[in-house]
mmCIF file of the N, C-alpha and C atoms, coordinates in Angstrom:
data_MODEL
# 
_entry.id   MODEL 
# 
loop_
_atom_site.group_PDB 
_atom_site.id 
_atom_site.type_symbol 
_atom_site.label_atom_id 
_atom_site.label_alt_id 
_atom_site.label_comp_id 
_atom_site.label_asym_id 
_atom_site.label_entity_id 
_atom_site.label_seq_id 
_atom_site.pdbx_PDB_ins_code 
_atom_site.Cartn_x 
_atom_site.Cartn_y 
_atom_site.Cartn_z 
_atom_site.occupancy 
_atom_site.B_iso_or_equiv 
_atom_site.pdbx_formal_charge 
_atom_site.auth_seq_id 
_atom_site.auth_comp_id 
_atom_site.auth_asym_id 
_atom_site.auth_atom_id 
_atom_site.pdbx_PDB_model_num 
ATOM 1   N N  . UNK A 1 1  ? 11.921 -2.318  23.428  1.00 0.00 ? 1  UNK A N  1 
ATOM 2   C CA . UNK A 1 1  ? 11.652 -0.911  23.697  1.00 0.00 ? 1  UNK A CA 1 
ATOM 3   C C  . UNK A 1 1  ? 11.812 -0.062  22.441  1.00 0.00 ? 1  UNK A C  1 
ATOM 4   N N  . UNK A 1 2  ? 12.633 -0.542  21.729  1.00 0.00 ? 2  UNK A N  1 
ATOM 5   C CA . UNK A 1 2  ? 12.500 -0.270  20.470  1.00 0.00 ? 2  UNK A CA 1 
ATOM 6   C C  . UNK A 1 2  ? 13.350 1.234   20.081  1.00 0.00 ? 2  UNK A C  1 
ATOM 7   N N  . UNK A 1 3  ? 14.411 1.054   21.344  1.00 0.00 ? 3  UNK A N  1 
ATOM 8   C CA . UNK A 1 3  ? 15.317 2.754   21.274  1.00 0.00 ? 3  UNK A CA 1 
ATOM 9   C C  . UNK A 1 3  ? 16.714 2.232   21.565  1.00 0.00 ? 3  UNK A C  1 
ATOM 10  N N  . UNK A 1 4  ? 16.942 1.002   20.824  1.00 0.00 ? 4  UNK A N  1 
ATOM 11  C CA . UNK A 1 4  ? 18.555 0.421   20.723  1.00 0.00 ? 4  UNK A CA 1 
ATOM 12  C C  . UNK A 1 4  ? 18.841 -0.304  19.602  1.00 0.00 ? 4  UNK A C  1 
ATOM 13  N N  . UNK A 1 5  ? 20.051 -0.909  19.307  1.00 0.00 ? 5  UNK A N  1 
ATOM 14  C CA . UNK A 1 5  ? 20.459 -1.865  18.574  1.00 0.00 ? 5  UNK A CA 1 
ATOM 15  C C  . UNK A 1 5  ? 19.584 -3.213  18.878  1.00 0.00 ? 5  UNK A C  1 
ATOM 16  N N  . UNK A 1 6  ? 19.628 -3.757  17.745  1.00 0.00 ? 6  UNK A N  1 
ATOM 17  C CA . UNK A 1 6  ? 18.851 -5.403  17.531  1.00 0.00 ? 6  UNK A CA 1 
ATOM 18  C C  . UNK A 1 6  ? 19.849 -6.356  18.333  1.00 0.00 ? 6  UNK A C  1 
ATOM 19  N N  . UNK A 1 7  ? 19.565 -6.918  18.922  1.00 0.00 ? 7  UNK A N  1 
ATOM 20  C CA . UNK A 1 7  ? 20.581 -8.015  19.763  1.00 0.00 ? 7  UNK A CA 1 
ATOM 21  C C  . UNK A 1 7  ? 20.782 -9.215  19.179  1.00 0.00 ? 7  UNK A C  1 
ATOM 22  N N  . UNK A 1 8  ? 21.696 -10.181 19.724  1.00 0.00 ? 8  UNK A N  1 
ATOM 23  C CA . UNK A 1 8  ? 21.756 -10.966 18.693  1.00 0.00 ? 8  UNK A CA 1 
ATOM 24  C C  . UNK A 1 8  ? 20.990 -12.100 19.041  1.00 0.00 ? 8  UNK A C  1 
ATOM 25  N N  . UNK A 1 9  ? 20.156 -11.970 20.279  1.00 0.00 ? 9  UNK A N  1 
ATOM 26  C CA . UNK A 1 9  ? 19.626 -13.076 20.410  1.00 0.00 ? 9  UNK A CA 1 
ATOM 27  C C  . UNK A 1 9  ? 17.846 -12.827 19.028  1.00 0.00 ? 9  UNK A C  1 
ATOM 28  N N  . UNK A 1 10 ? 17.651 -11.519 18.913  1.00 0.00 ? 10 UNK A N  1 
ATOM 29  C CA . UNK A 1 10 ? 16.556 -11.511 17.907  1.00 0.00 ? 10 UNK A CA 1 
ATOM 30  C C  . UNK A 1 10 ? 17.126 -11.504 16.295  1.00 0.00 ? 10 UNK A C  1 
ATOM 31  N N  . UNK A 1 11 ? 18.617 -11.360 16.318  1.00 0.00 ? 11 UNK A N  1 
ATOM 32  C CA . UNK A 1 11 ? 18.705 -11.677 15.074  1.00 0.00 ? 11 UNK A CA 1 
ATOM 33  C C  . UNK A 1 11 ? 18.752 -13.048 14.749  1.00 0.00 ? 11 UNK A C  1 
ATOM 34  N N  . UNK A 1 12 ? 19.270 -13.924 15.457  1.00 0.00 ? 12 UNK A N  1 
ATOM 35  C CA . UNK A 1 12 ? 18.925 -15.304 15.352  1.00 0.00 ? 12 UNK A CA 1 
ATOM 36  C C  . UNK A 1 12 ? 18.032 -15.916 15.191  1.00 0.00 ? 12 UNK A C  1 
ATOM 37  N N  . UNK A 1 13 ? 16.728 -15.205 15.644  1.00 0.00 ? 13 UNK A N  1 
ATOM 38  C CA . UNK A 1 13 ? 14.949 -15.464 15.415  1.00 0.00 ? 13 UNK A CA 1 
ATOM 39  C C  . UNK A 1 13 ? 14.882 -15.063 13.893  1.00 0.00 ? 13 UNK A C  1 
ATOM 40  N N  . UNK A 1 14 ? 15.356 -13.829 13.239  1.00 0.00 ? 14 UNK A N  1 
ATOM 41  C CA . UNK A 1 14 ? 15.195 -13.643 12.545  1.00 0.00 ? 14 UNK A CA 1 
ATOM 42  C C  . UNK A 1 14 ? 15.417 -14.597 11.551  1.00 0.00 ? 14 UNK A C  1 
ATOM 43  N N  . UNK A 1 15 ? 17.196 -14.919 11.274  1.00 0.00 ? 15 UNK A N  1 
ATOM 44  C CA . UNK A 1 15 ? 17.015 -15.634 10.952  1.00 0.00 ? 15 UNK A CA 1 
ATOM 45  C C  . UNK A 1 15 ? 16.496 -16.899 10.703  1.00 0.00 ? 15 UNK A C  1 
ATOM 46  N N  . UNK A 1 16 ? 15.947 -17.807 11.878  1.00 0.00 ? 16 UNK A N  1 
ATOM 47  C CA . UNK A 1 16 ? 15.189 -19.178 11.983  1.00 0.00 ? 16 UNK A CA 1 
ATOM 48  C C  . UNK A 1 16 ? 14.042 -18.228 11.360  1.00 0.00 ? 16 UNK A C  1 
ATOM 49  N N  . UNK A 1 17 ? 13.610 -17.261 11.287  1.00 0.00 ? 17 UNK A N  1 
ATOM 50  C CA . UNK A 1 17 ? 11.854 -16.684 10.773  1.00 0.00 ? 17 UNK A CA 1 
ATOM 51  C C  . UNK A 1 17 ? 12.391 -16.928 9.324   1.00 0.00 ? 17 UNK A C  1 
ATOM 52  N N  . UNK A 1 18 ? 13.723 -16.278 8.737   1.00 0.00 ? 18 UNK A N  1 
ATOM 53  C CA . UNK A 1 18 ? 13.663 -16.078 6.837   1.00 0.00 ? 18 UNK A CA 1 
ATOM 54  C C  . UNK A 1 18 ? 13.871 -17.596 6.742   1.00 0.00 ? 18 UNK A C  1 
ATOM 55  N N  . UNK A 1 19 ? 14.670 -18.748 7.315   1.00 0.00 ? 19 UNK A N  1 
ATOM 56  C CA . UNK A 1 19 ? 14.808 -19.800 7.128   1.00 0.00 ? 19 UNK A CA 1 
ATOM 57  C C  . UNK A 1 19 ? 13.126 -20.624 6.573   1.00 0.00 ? 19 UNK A C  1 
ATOM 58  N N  . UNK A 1 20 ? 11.949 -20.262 7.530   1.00 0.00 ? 20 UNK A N  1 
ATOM 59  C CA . UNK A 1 20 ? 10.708 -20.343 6.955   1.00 0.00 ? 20 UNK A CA 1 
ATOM 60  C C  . UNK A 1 20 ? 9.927  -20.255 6.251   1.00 0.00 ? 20 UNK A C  1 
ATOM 61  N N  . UNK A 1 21 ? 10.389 -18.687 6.305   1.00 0.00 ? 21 UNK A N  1 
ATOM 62  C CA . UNK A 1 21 ? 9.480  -17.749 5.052   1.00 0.00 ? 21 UNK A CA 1 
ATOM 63  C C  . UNK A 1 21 ? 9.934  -17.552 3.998   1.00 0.00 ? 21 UNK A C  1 
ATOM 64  N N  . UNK A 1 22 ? 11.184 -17.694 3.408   1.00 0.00 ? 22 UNK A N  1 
ATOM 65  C CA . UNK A 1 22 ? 12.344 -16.944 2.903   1.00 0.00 ? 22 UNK A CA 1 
ATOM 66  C C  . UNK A 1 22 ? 12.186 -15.149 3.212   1.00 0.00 ? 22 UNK A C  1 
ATOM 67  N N  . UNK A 1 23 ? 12.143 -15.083 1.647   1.00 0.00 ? 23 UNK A N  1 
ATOM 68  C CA . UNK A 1 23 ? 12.567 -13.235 2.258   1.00 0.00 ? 23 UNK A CA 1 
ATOM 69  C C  . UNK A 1 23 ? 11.162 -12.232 1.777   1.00 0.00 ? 23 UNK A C  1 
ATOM 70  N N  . UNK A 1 24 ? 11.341 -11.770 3.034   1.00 0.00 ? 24 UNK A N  1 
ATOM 71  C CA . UNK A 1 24 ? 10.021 -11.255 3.192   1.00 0.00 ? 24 UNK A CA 1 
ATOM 72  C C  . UNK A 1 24 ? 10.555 -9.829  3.595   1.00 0.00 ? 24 UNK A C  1 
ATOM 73  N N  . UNK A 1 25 ? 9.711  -8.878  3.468   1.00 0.00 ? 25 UNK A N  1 
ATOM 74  C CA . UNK A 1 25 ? 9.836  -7.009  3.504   1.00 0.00 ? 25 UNK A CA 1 
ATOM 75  C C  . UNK A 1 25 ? 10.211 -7.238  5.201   1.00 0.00 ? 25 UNK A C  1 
ATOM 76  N N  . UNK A 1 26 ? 11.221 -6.097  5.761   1.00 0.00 ? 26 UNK A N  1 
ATOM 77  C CA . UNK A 1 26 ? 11.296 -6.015  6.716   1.00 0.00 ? 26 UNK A CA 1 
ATOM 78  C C  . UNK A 1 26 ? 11.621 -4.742  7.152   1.00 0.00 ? 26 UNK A C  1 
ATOM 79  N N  . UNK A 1 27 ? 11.281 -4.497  8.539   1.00 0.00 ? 27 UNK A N  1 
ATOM 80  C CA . UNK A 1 27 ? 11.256 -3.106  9.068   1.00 0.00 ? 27 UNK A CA 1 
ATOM 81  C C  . UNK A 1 27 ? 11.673 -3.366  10.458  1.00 0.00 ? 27 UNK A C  1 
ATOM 82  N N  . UNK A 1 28 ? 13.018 -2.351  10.779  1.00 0.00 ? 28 UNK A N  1 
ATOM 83  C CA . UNK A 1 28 ? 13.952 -2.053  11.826  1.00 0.00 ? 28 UNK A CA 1 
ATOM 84  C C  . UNK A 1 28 ? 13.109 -1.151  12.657  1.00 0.00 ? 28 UNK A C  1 
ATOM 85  N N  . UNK A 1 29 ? 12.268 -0.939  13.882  1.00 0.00 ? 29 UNK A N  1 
ATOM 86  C CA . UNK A 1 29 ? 12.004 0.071   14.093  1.00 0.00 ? 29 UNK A CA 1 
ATOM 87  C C  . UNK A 1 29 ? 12.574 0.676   15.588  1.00 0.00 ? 29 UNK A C  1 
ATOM 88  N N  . UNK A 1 30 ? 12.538 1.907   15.448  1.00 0.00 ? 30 UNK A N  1 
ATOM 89  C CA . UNK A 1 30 ? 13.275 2.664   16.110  1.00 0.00 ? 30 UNK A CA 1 
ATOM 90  C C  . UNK A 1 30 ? 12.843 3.775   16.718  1.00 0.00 ? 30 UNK A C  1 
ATOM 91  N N  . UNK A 1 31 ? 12.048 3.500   17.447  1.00 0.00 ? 31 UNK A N  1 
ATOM 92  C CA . UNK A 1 31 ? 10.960 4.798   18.212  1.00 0.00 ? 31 UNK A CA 1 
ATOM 93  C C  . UNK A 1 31 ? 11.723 6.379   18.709  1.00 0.00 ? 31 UNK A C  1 
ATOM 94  N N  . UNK A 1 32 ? 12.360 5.588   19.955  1.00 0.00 ? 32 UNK A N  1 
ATOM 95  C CA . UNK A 1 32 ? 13.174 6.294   20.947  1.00 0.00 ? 32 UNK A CA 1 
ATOM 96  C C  . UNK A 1 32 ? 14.843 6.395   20.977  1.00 0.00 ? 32 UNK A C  1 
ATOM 97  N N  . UNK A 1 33 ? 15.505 7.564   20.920  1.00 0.00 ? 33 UNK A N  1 
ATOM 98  C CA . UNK A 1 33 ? 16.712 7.748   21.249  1.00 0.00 ? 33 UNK A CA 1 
ATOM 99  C C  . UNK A 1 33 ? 17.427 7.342   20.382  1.00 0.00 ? 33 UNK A C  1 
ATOM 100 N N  . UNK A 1 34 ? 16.947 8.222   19.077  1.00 0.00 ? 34 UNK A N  1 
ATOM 101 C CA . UNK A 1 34 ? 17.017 7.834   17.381  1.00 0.00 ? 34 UNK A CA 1 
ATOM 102 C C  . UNK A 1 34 ? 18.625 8.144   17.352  1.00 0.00 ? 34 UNK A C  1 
ATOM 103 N N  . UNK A 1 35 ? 19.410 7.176   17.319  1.00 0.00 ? 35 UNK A N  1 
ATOM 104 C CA . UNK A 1 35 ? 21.258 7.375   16.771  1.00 0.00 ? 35 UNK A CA 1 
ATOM 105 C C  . UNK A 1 35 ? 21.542 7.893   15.218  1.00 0.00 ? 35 UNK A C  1 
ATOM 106 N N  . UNK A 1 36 ? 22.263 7.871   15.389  1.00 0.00 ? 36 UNK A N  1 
ATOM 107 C CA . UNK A 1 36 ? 23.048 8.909   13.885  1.00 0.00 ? 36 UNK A CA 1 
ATOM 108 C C  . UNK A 1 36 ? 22.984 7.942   12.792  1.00 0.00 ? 36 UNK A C  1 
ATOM 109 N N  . UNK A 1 37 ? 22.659 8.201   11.966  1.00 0.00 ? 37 UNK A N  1 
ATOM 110 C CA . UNK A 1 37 ? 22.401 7.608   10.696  1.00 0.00 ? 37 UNK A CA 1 
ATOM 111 C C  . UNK A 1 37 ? 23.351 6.728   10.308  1.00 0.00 ? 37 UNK A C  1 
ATOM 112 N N  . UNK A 1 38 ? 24.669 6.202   10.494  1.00 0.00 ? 38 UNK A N  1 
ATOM 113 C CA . UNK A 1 38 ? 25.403 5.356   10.562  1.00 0.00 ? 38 UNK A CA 1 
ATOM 114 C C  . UNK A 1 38 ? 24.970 4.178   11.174  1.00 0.00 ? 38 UNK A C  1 
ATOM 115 N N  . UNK A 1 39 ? 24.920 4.436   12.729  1.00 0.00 ? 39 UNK A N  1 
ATOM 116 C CA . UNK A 1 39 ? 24.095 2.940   13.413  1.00 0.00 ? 39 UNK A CA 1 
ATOM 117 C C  . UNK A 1 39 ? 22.794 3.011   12.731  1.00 0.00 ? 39 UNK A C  1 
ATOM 118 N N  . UNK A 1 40 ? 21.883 3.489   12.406  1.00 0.00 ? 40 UNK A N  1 
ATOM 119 C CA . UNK A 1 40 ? 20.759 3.024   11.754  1.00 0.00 ? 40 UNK A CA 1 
ATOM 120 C C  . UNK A 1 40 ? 21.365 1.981   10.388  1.00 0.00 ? 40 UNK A C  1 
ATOM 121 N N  . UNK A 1 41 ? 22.325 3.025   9.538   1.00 0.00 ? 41 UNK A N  1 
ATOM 122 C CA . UNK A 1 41 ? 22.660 2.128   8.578   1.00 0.00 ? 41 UNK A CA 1 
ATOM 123 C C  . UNK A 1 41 ? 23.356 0.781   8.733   1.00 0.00 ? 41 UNK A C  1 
ATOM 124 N N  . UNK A 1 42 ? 23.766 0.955   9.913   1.00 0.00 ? 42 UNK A N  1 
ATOM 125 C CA . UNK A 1 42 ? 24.343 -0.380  10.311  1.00 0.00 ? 42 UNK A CA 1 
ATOM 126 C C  . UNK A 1 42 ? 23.343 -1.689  10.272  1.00 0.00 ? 42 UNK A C  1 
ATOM 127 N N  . UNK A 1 43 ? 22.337 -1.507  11.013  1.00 0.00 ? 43 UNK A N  1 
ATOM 128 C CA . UNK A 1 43 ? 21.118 -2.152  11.234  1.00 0.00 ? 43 UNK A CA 1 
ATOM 129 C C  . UNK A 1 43 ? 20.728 -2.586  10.018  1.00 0.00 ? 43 UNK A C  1 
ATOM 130 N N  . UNK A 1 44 ? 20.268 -1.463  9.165   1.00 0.00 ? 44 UNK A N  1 
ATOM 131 C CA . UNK A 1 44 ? 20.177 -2.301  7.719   1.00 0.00 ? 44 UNK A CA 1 
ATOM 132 C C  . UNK A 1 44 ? 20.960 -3.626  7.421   1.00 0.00 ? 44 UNK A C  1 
ATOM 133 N N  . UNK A 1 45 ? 22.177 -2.722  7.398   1.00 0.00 ? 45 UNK A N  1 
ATOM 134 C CA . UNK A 1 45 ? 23.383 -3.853  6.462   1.00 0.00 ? 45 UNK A CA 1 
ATOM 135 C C  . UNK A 1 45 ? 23.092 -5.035  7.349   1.00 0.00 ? 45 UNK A C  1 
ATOM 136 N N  . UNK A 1 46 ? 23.153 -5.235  8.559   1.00 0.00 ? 46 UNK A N  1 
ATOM 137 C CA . UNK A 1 46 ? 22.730 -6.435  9.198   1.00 0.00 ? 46 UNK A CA 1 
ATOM 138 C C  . UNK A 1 46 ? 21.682 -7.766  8.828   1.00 0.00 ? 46 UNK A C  1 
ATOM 139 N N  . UNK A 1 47 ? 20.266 -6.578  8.470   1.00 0.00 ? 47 UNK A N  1 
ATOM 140 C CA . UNK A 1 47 ? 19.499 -7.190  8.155   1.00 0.00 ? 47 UNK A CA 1 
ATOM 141 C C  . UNK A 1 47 ? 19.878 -7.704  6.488   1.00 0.00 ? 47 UNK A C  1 
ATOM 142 N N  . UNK A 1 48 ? 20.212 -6.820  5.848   1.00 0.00 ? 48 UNK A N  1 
ATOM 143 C CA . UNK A 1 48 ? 20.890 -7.214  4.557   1.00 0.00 ? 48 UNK A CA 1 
ATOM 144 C C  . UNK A 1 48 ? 21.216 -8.243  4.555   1.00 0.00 ? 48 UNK A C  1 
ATOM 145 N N  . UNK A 1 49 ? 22.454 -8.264  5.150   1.00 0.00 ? 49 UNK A N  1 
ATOM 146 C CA . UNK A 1 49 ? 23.319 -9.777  5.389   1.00 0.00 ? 49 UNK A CA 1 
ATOM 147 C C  . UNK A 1 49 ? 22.713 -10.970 5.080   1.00 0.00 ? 49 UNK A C  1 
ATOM 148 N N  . UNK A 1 50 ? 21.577 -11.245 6.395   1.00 0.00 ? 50 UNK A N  1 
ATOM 149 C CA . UNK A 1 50 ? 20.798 -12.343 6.078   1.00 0.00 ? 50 UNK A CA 1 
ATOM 150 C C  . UNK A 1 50 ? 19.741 -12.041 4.780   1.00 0.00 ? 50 UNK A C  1 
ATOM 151 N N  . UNK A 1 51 ? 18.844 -11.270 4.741   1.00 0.00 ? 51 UNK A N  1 
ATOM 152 C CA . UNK A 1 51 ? 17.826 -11.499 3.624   1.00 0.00 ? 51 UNK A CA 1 
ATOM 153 C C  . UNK A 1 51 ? 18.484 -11.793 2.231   1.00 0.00 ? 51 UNK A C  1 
ATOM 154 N N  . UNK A 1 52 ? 19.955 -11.224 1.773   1.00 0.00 ? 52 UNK A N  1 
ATOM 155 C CA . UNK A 1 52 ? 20.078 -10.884 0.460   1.00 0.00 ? 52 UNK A CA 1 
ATOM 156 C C  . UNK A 1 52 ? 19.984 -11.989 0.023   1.00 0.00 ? 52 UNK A C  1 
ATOM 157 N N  . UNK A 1 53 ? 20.929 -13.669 0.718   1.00 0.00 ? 53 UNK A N  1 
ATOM 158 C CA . UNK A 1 53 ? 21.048 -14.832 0.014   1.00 0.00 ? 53 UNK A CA 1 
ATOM 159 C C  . UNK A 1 53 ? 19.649 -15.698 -0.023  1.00 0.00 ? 53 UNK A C  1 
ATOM 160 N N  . UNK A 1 54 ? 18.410 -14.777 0.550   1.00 0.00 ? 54 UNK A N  1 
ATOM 161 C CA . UNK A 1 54 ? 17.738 -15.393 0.499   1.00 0.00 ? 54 UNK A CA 1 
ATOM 162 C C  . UNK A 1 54 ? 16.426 -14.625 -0.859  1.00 0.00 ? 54 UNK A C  1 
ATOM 163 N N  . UNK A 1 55 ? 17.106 -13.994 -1.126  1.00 0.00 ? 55 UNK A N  1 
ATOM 164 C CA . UNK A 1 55 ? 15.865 -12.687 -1.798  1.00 0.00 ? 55 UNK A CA 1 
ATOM 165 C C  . UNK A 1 55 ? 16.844 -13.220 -3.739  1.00 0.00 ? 55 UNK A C  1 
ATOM 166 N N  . UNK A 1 56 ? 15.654 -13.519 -4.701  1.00 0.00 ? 56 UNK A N  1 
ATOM 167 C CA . UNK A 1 56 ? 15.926 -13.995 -5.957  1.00 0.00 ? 56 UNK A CA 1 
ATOM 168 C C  . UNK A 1 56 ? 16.803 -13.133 -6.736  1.00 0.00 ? 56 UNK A C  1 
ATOM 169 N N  . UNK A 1 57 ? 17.423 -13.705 -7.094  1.00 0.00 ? 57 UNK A N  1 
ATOM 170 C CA . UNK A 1 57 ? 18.020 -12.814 -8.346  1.00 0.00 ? 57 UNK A CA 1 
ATOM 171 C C  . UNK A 1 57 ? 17.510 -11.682 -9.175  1.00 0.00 ? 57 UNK A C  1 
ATOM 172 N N  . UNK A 1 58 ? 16.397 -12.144 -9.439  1.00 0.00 ? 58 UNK A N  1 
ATOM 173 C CA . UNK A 1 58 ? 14.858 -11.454 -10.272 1.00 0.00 ? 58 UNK A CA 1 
ATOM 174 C C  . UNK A 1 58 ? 14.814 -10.526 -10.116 1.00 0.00 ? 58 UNK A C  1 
ATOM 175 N N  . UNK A 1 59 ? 14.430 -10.190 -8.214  1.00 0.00 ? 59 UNK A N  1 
ATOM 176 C CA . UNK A 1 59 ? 14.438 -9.187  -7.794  1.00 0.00 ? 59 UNK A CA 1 
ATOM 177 C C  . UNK A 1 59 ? 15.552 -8.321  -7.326  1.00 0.00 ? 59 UNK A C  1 
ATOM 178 N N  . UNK A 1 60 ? 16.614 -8.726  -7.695  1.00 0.00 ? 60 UNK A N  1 
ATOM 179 C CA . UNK A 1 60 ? 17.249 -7.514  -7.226  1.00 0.00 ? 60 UNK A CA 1 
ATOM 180 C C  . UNK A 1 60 ? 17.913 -6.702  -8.110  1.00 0.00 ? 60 UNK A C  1 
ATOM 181 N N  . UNK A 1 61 ? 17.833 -5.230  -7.954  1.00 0.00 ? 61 UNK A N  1 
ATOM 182 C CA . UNK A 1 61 ? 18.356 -4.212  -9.299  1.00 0.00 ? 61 UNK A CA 1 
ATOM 183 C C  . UNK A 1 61 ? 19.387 -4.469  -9.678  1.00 0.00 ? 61 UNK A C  1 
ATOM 184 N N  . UNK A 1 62 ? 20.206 -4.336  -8.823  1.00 0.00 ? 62 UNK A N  1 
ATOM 185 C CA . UNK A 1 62 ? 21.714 -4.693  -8.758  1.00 0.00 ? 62 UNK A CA 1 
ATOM 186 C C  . UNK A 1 62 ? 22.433 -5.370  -7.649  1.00 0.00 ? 62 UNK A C  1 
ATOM 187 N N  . UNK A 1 63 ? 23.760 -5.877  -7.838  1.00 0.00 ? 63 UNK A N  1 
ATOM 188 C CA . UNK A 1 63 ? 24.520 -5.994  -6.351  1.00 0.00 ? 63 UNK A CA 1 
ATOM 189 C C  . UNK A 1 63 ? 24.736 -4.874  -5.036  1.00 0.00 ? 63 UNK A C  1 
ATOM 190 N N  . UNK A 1 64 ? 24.778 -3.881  -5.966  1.00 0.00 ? 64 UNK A N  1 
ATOM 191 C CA . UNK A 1 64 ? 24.536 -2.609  -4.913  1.00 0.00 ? 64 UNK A CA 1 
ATOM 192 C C  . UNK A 1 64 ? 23.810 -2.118  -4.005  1.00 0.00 ? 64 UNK A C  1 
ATOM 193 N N  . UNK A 1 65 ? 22.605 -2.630  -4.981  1.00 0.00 ? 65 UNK A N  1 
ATOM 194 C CA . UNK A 1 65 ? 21.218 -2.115  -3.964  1.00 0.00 ? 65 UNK A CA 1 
ATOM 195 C C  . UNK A 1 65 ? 20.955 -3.037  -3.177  1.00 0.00 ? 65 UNK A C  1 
ATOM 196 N N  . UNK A 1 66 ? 20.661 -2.520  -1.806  1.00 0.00 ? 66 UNK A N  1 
ATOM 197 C CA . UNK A 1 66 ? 20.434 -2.945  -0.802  1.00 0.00 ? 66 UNK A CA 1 
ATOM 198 C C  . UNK A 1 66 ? 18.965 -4.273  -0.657  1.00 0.00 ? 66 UNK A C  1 
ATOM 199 N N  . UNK A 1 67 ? 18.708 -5.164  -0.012  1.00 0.00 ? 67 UNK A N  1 
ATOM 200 C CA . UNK A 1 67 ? 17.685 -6.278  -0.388  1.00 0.00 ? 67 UNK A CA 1 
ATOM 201 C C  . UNK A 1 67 ? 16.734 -5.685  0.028   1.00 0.00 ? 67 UNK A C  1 
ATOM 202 N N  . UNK A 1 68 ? 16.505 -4.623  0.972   1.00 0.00 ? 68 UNK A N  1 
ATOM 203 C CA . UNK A 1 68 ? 15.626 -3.913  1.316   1.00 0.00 ? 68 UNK A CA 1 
ATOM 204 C C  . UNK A 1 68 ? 14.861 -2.705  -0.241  1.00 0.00 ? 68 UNK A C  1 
ATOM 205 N N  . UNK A 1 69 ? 15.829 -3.077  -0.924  1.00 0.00 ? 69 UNK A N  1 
ATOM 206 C CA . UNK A 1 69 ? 15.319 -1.816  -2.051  1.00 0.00 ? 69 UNK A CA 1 
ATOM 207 C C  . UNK A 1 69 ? 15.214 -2.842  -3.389  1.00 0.00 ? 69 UNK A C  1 
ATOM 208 N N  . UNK A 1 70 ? 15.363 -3.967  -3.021  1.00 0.00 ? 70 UNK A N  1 
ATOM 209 C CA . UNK A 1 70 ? 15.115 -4.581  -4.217  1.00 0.00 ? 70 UNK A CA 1 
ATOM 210 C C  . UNK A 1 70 ? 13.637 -4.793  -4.637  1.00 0.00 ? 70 UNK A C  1 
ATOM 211 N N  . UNK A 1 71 ? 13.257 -4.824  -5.977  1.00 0.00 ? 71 UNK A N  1 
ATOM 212 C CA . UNK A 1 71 ? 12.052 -5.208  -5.951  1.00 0.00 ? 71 UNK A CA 1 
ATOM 213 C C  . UNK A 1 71 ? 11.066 -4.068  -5.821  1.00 0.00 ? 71 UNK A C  1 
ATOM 214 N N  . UNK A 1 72 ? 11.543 -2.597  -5.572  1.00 0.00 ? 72 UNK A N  1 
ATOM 215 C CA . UNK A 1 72 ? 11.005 -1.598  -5.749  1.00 0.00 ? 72 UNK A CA 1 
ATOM 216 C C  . UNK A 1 72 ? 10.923 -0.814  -6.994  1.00 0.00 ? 72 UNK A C  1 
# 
């Protein structure tokens, strides 16, 4: 529905998906019953979690920046 937190049964897809692909651009989306910018940021860091060990050295600016901003 796309107006909650990611569950963990699709983060587990996710991961088996980067296990495939490695790391590929990704987008949280969030239509309906938009929460406070904290749980959004949460969501990131989540997705973070998994992509970063999978996203090259190359690309990323720093340790800081998020894997979502690497490569930009």
């Amino acid at each position: 529905a796309h107006d909650r937190a990611v569950c963990e049964g699709v983060w587990s897809l996710y991961e088996y998906t980067l296990s495939k692909s490695g790391a590929v651009p990704t987008l949280i989306e969030w239509d309906n019953q938009v929460p406070t910018w904290e749980v959004l940021e949460s969501e990131m860091q989540q997705a973070d979690k998994r992509l970063l060990p999978l996203t090259p050295r190359a690309d990323r600016a720093d340790p800081q920046t998020p894997a979502h901003c690497a490569g930009q």
